[in-house]
N, C-alpha and C positions, 0 to 999 in steps of 0.2 A: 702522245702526239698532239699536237696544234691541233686545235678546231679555230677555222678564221671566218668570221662574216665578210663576204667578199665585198661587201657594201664600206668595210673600214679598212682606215689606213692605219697601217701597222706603224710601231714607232721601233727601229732598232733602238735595245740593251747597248747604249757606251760604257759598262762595264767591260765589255770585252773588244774594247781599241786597248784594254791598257800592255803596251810589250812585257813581255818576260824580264824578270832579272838575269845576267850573264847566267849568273848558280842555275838558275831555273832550265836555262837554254842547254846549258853544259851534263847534270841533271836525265834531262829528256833526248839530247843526244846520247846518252850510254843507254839507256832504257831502250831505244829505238834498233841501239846499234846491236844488244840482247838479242832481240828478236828479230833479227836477223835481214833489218834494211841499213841499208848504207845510209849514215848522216855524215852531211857535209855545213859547215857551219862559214856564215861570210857575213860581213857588217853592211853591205850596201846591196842594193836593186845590182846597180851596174857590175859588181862583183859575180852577185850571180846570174846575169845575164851571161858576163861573159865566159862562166865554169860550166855553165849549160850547153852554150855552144861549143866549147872543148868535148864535152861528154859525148854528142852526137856526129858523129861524122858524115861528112858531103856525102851526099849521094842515097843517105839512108831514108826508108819509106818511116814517114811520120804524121802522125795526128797528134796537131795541136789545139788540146779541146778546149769548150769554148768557157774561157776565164780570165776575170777583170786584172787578176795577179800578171800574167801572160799578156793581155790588152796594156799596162800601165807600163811595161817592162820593154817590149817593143819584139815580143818572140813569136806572135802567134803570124805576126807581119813575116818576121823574119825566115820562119818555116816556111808557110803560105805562100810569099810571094819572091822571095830573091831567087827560087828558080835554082839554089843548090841543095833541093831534097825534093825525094819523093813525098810530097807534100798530100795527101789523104783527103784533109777536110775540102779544098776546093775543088775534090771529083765528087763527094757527096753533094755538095753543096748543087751541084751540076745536075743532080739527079732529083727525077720526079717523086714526091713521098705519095702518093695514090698508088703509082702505078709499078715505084722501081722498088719498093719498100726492103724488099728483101736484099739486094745489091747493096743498098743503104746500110742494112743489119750487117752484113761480111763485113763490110769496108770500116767500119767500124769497132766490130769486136775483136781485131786480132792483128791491128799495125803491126810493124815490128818495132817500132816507138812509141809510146803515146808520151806527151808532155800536159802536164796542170796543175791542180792544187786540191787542198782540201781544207776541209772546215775545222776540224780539233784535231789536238793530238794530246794523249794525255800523259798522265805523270811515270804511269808503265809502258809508255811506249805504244800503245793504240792510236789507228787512223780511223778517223771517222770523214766519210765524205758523204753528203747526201746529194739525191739528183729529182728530178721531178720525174722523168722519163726514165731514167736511166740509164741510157746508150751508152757512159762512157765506163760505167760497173764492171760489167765485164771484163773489158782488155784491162783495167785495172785489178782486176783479182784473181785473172789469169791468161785470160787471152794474147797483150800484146809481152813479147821475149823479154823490152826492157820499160820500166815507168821511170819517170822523174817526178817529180812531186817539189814546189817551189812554193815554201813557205813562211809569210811573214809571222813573224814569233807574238805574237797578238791574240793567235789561234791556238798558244797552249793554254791547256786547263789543264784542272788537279785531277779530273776520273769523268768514266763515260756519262755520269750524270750530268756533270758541268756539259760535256759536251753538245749531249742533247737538248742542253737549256741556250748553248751556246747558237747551235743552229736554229734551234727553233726561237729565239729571241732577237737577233742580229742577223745571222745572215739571210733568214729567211725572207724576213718584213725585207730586206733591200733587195736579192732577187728579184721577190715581187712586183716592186715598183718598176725594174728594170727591164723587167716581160713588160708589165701594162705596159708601159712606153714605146718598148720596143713592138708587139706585137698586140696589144690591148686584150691580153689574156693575163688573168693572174698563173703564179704560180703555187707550187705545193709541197711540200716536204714527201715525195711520193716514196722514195726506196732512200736507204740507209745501209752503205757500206761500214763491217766496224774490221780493219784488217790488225788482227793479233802478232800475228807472225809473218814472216815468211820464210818459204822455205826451200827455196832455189837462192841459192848464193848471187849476188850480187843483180838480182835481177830488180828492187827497187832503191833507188836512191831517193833520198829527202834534201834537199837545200834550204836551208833553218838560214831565212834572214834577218839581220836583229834592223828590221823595219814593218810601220804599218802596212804590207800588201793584202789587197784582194779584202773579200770578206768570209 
């Protein structure tokens, strides 16, 4: 794990902006599709914007967790606020963390959607997402019925070692900055999802887009 002196600024690793080769993408879609997540493979954001929204239907209770992939994409807007889904994160959002903490924990652990991304995925097919807190772990490893998972192909590496060099060299140092900023807290590589498998049929999808999203 990362030891950071909170007093430095971390530099994100541009070794890991570089996209996948097709082979590589095509590759890691079979390996994924193995172990038993649905990959769906499309060349553009707006491609998979709009197969994401085909996947979820009007009306359905969703948490769209909080990520720049989702932010850049225009879905977290989309879920959140057009008012055709039971939209999740702005009833959290509404709740007190001192007081309603626990309501906060439900409402989070077991959507019947969650929608985000994740950090690596590897050459056998492995998800690795890390969280600081980890709120959104959970409905992703079991709790909500269906995930999506929207990822830009940037984020494959060859094995969990890349991966964890991946998060803790890149995407971390940028989280970071984007807590200070946002909240003048750093953050941390707190908890460490690695999902191997799954094994409820179709219950996660991946969207592998062959562009730089998210980090």
């Amino acid at each position: 794990m990362l030891t950071v002196d909170t007093n430095t600024t971390l530099i994100p690793n541009k070794e890991f902006t570089k996209l996948a080769s097709n082979d590589r993408v095509e590759r890691i879609a079979k390996a994924l599709e193995v172990n038993g997540i649905k990959t769906l493979v499309v060349e553009t954001g707006e491609e998979a914007k709009k197969l994401v929204l085909d996947l979820v239907p009007q009306g359905a209770e969703v948490y769209a967790n909080q990520s720049q992939t989702l932010d850049k994409l225009g879905l977290r807007e989309e879920f959140d606020s057009s008012g055709h889904y039971e939209a999740i994160r702005p009833k959290v959002l509404k709740l007190d963390r001192k007081t309603q903490s626990d309501e906060i924990r439900k409402l989070r652990s077991a959507p019947d959607f969650i929608i985000g991304s994740v950090h690596a995925i590897t050459e056998m097919g492995q998800v690795l997402v890390s969280s600081f807190g980890g709120s959104q772990l959970g409905a992703y490893a079991y709790g909500s019925k269906k995930v999506i998972w929207i990822v830009g192909t940037q984020k494959l590496v060859k094995d969990l070692d890349e991966g964890f060099r991946r998060i803790e060299e890149y995407s971390y140092p940028l989280e970071d900055a984007r807590l200070l900023a946002a909240l003048g807290m750093h953050s941390a590589v707190g908890k460490t999802l690695i999902v191997n498998r799954e094994v409820v049929p179709g219950r996660i999808t991946i969207v592998l887009v062959k562009e730089e999203l998210g980090y």
